[in-house]
N, C-alpha and C positions, 0 to 999 in steps of 0.2 A: 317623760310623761308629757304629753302633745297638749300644747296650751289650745284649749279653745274654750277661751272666752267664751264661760255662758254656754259652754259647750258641750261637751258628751256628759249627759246626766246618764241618771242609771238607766237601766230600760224600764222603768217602771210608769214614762212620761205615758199621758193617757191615749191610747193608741188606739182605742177600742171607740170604729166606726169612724165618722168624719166629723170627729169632734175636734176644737183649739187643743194645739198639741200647749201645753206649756211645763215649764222646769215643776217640775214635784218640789213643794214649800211643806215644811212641819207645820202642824196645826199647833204646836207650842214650845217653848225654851226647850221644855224638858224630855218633849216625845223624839222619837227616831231609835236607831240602834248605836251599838258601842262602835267605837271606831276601828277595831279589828276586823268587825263584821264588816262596815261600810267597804276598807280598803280590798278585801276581795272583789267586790264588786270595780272597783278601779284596776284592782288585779288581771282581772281577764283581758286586758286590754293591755296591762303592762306586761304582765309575765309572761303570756301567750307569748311575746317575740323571741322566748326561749326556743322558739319553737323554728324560727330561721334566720336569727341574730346571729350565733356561734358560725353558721356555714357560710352568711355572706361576709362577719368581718374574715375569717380563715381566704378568703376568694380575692377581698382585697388587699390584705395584710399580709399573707402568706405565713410564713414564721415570724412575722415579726403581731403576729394576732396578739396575744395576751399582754405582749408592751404596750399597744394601743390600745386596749380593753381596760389596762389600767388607766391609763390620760383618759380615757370615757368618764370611767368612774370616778377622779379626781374632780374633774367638770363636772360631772351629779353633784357629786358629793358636798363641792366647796361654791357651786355656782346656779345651777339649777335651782337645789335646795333650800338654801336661802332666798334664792328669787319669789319660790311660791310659797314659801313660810310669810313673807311680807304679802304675795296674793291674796293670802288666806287671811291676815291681818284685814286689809283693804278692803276685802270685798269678800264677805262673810255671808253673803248669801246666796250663792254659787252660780254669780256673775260671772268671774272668772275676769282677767287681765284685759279682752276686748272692753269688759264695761266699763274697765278703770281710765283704758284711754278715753272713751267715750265723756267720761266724766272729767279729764284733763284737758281736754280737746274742745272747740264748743265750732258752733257755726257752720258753715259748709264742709271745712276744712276736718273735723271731724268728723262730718258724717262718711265723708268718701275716704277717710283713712279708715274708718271702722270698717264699709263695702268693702277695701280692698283686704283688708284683713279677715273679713269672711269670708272671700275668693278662697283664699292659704288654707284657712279653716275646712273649707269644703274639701280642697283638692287634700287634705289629711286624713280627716271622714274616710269620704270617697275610696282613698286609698290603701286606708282599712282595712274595709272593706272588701276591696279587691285582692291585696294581696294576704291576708288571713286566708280567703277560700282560697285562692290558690297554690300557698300553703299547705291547706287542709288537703287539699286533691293533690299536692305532693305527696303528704304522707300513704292517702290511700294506695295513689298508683305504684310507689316502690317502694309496698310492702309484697315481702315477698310469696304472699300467700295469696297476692291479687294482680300484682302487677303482670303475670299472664295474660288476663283478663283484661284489664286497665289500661295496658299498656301503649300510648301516644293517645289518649283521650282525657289528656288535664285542661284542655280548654272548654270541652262540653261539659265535665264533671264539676269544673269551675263556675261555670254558668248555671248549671244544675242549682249548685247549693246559696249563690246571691238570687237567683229565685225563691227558693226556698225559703230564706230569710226576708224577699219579702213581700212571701203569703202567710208569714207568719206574725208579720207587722200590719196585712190586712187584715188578718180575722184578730188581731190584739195580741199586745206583749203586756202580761202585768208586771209587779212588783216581782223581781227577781234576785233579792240579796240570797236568800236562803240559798236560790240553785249556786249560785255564785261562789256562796262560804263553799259547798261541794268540791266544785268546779274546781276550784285555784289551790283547797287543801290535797284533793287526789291529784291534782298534776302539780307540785310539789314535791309533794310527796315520791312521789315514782321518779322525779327529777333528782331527787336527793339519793335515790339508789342510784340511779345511773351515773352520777359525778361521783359516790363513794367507791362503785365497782373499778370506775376509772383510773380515780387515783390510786387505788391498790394494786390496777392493773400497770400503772407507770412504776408503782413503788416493786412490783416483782419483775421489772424487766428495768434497770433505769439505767440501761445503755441509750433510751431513746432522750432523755435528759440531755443525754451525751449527745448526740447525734443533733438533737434542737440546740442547743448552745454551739457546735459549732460552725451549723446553717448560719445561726445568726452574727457572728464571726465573721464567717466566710459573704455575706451577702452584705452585713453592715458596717463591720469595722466596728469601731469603738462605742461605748455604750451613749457618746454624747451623740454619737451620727443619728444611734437606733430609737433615742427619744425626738430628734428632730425630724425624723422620717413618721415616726409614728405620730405628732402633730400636723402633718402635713397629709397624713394618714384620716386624721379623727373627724372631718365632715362622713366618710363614708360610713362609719361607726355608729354614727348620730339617731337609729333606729333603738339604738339602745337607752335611748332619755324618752321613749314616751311614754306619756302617759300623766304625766303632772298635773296638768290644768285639769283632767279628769278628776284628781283628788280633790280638787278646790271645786269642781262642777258638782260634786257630790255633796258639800257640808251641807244641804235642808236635809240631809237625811241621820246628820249625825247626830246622839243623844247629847245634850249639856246639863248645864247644871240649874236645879231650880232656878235660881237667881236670874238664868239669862235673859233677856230684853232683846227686842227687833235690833236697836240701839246700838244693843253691847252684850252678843251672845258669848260672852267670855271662853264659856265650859265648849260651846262646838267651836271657838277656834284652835282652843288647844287639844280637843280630838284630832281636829283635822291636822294639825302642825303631828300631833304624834302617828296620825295615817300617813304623811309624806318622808317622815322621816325616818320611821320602819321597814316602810316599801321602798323606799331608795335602799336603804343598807341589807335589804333581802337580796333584793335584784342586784348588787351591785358584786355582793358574796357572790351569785349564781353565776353572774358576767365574766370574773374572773376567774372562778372553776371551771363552767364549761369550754373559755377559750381557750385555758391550759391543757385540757385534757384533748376536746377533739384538737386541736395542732398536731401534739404529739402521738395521737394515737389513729389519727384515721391519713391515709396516706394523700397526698395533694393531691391529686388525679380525681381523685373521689367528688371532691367540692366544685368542680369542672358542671356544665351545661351537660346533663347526661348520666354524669356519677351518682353513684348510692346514695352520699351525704348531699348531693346538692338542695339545697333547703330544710335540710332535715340530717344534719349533723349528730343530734344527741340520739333521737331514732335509731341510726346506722348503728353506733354504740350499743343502742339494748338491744337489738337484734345480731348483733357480734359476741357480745357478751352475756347476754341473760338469755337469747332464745327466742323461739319464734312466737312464742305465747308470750311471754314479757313484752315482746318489741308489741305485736298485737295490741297488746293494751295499752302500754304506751302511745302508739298511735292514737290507738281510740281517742283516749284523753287529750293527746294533743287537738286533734280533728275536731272535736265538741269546744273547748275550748277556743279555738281559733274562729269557730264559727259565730262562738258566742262573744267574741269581741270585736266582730262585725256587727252583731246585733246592738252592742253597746254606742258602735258610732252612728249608725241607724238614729237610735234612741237619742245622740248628741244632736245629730242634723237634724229631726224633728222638732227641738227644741232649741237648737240656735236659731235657723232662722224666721220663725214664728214669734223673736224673743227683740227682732231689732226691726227687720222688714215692714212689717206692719205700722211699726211704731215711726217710722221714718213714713207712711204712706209710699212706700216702695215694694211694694208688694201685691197681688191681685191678694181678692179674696179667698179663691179658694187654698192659696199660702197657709190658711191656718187651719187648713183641714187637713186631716192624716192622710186618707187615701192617695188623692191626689199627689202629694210628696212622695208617697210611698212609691208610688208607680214611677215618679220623675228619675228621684235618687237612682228606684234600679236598672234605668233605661241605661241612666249613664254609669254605673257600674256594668252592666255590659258591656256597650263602648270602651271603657278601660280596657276592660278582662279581653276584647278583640285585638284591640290596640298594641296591648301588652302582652299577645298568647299567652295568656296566665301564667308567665313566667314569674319568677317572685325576684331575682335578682335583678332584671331589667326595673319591678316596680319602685325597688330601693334607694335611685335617688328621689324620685318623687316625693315618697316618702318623708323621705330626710328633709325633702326640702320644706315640705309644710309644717312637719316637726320644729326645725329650726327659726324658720321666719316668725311662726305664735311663739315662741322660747323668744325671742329675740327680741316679740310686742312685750310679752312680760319684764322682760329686764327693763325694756324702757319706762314703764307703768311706773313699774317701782322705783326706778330712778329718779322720774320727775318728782312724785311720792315725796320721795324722801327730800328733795329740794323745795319744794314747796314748804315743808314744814321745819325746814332748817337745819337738818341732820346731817351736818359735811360729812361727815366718817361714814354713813351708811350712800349717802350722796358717791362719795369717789368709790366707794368698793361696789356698789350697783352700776356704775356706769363701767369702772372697766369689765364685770362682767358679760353688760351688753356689749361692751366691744369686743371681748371675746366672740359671743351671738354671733354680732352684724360678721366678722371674719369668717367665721368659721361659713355661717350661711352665705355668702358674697362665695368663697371658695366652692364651698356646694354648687351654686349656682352656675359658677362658671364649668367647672368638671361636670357635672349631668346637668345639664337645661333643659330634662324632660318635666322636671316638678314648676319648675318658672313655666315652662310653656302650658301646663294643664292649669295653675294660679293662676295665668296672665288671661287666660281661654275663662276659668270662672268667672273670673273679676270684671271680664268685660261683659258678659252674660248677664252676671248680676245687676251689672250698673246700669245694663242698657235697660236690661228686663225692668227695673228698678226707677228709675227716669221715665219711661212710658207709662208705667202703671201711675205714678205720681202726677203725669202729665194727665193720665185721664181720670184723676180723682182728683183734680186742681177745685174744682166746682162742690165740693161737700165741704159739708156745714164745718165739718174739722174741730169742734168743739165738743170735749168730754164734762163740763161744768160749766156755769153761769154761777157765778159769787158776788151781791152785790153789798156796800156795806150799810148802815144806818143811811144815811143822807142820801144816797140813790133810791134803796128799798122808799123812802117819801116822795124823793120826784117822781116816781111811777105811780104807789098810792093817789093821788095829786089831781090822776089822771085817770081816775077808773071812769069815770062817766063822761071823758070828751078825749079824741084821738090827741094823742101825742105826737107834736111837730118836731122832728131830731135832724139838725144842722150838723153834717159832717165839717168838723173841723181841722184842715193843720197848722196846731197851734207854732203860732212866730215868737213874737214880743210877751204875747197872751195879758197885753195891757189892753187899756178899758177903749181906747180908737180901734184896737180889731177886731171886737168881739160888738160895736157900734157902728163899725163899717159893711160885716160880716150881715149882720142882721138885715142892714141895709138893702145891701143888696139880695138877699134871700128874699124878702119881699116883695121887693122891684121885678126881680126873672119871674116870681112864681107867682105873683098876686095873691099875696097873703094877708089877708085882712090885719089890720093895727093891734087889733083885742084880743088874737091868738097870740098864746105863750108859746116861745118858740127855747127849746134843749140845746146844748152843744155836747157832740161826743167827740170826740178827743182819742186816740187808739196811739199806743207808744208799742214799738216790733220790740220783742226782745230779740228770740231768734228763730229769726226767719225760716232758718233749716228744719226747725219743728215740724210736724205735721199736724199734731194735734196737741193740746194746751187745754186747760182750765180758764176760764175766761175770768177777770178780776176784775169788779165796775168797781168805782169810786164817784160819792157826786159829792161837788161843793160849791159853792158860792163865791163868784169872783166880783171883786168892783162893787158889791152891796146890791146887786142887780140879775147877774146873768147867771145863770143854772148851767153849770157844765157837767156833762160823764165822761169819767178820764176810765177807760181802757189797754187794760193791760194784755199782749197775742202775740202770737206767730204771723198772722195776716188781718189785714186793717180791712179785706171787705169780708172775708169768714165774722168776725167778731162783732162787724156791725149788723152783719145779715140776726146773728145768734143772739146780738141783742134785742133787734126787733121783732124776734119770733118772742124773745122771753118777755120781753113788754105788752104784746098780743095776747100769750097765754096769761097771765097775770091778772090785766084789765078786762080783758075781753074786747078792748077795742082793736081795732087795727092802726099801728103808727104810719105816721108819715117820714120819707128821710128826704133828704134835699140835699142834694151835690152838686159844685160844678164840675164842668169839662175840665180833665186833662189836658192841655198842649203836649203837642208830639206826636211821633209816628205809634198807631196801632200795637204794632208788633211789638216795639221796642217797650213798651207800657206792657203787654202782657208778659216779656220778660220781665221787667221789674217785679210784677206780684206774685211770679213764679218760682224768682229766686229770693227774692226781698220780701215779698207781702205787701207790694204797695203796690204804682204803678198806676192804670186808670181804674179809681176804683167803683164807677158809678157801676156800668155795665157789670161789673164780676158781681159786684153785692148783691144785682138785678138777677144774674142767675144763678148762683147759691141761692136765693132765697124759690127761685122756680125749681130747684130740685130738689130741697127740703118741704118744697110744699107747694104741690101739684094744684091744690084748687084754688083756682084765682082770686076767688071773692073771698079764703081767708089767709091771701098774702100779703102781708106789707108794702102800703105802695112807694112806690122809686120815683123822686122829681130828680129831673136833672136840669140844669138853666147854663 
């Protein structure tokens, strides 16, 4: 299950028009559906890889498929599972494991590990995307009642259908669990004949039994050889885990129990713990059915660049075994479903990155509009699908790889998690599971460095694209709130019928010579008459990395004398600009602010308040304040001495 943080929600995100995509929230504890329902909806995205899981482990595993299909499942089972059973503890409102870092992490340093983790995120999406249709246009081309027709046209027919998918993200996707419960029970369903026929068809012939056990004899030697091969085997396997963080991207949707609270939704997280832990042991049943069966039943050659089974193993099966109307349908099923688990990551990426981008001021505006994304995502779903001739084997390390690396954020989430609040025993068994992760991804990495190079391709996209846009939103007001408490709300009252003089302060000692010296000289540069009352503001960064913040004034009285407002921001000229717009609206007068000069080089000053929030702050506050407000005569004036 492909962590993405905050990630693939269902497709029900509001898609309709050039509206703020954002994550679908329950309007209460109790509303949403049962978690059976929900997990189809996750379904379509995990189960669908029934659909060219079995052909590509058999491609790289050969006979030793079903050995590594089980070490897959074990890692589900005993390491994934519990990772996002703790996700879903954590972060229970379908944050997902990106948010958990995000919330472990503070300052630059997490913001650019969260960008780089949504590079991975994307390039998993993305890759969905691309190889579901291509998949899809697998099945249609080598069925056999079309592939006459079809036949060396899987790269148009490929492009065809992530078209498709998204003009049907331009004209809006609603709320789709109902199709979904469908979707995932009919291709189940017909999956469950196909692996029943199978195995009765091994169980009436089971000299092939014979013949597979002494392949694997003959190729591995001893059963210790054949599990260390197949470890060595299990990054390539790794398509077979996704889909998790989807389960945890989905809990706003799950029902709970009256009782639940924002707080402490109790009842949706043990929905959700019972939707990952049915769906793992679903898929995990299917994993090592169908790898038992296509091995010994569909011949090597087959799974080959060209052969019948290549992407479509279990297909080949019901068109061998049940017919050409079976296989038909089969198909069909497949094909809709694979499409619709592109639409699912569609639905994920309009709602990751509208979920951090923005909020980091890393993002242009129209990031939060559907269209526009819609159009971007499928330019470079394109790009893939050329890149990759919609081959679906070549897409499968990529794949792997974005699957692995978010699998590998989550174990570390939970890790810390669990260190942080003291729990050794959950502490050592989450960390060696990341170590398991970081290996296995490291290994991935090195064997296909097509998924690293398309991550490393996003992440630097992101970051650049992400860094300019911030650079040219440096100048906004960046302020969602102005809070001020009793004793400020009076220094402003104070002032309703004469402008207010506000002394930028950095406070030192904050004893009664600096705030007597301060004064001092604010009068002297700026000829301040004796009989005006002059304010001190005061602004302490938390973090700087912020982009936008709720502004927290505090006033009090220091030395029996001087009037200060201590501010609390992301940026000490945003907060002072915010304060004196809010002191303006308030009084009706216009304030005065008074700074001096910075010492030092320009440039290096507007670095500082670029990355710090500090830096020279007379000028920046001077024009924050001319781009929150264009008419001069009611803008706050700026001294500077």
């Amino acid at each position: 299950m492909e962590d993405v943080s905050a990630s693939k929600t269902a497709p029900d995100a509001n898609t309709d028009g050039d509206t703020e995509a954002g994550s679908p929230e329950g309007h209460g504890a109790h509303e949403g559906q049962r978690w059976w329902r929900v997990m189809c909806l996750t379904g379509v995205d995990y189960f669908s890889t029934l659909g060219y899981q079995p052909g590509i482990a058999a491609l790289a595993a050969g006979v030793l498929s079903p050995i590594a299909t089980i070490v897959l499942v074990i890692v589900t089972l005993l390491g994934a599972l519990p990772v996002y059973r703790r996700v879903a503890q954590e972060s229970p409102h379908g944050e997902g494991s990106i948010s958990m870092l995000e919330r472990l992490l503070s300052f630059w340093k997490g913001k650019l590990f969260v960008l780089a983790l949504l590079g991975f995120a994307a390039t998993d999406f993305i890759i969905t995307i691309t190889l579901s249709a291509a998949d899809a246009s697998a099945h249609l081309v080598e069925n056999p009642h079309l592939t006459g027709v079809l036949g060396g046209k899987q790269v148009p027919i490929t492009l065809f259908l992530v078209a498709l998918l998204g003009a049907v993200f331009l004209k809006g996707f609603g709320e789709a669990i109902g199709l979904a419960v469908a979707l995932v029970g009919i291709y189940l369903a017909l999956n469950v004949v196909v692996v029943a026929v199978g195995i009765w068809k091994i169980i009436q012939a089971p000299h092939v039994v014979t013949d597979w056990t002494d392949a694997l004899t003959t190729q591995h030697g001893n059963p210790v050889l054949m599990i260390g091969v197949a470890l060595v085997l299990f990054p390539k396997l790794a398509l077979g885990m996704s889909g998790f963080e989807t389960g945890v991207a989905v809990m706003p949707h799950i029902k709970g129990d009256p009782g639940d609270t924002a707080a402490n939704p109790t009842g949706r997280i043990r929905g959700t713990r019972k939707l990952l832990t049915t769906a793992a042991v679903i898929m995990s049943a299917f994993l090592i059915a169908t790898s038992f069966i296509t091995t010994l039943l569909i011949p090597a050659k087959e799974f080959e660049n060209g052969g019948e089974a290549n992407g479509r193993a279990l297909a080949y099966l019901a068109h061998q075994y049940l017919g050409g109307g079976f296989g038909s349908v089969y198909d069909l099923s497949t094909i809709v479903i694979l499409w619709f688990a592109g639409a699912s990551a569609m639905a994920g990426m309009l709602n990751l990155m509208p979920r951090y981008l923005p909020r980091y001021g890393m993002a242009p505006h129209w990031a939060r509009a559907v269209r526009p994304m819609v159009i971007v995502l499928t330019l470079i779903s394109f790009l893939i699908t050329w890149l990759f001739d919609a081959d679906v084997d070549a897409q499968g390390g990529a794949y792997a790889t974005g699957v692995l690396v978010l699998m590998s954020s989550a174990a570390i989430a939970v890790t810390i998690a669990a260190y942080k609040k003291r729990q050794r025993g959950w502490t050592i068994a989450f960390g060696i599971i990341a170590a398991v992760f970081l290996y296995t991804t490291v290994l991935n990495c090195m064997e296909r460095p097509d998924g690293l190079k398309i991550g490393a391709c996003f992440i630097a996209g992101i970051i650049l694209v992400s860094l300019l846009s911030r650079l040219r939103r440096a100048f906004e007001l960046r302020v969602t709130n102005v809070v001020l408490d009793d004793m400020a709300e009076r220094f402003i009252r104070d002032y309703a019928h004469r402008p207010l003089r506000l002394i930028a302060n950095e406070p030192t000692n904050r004893d009664n010579a600096e705030y007597r010296d301060k004064i001092r000289q604010i009068r002297a540069d700026n000829d301040i008459p004796g009989e005006d009352d002059l304010v001190f503001v005061e602004v302490t960064v938390r973090d700087a990395s912020d982009f936008e913040s709720e502004l927290t004034v505090r006033g009090e009285v220091l030395h029996g004398r001087y009037r200060v407002l201590t501010l609390e921001s992301s940026s000490i000229p945003n907060a002072i600009a915010a304060l004196a717009l809010t002191v303006r609206d308030r009084t009706g007068q216009r304030p005065h602010l008074y700074f001096e000069w910075t010492e030092g080089n320009p440039f290096a000053q507007f670095l500082r308040f670029f990355l710090f929030g500090q830096g020279e702050v007379a000028p920046v506050t001077r024009e924050v304040l001319r781009e929150a407000e264009p008419d001069r005569t009611k803008r706050p004036r700026v001294h500077v001495g």
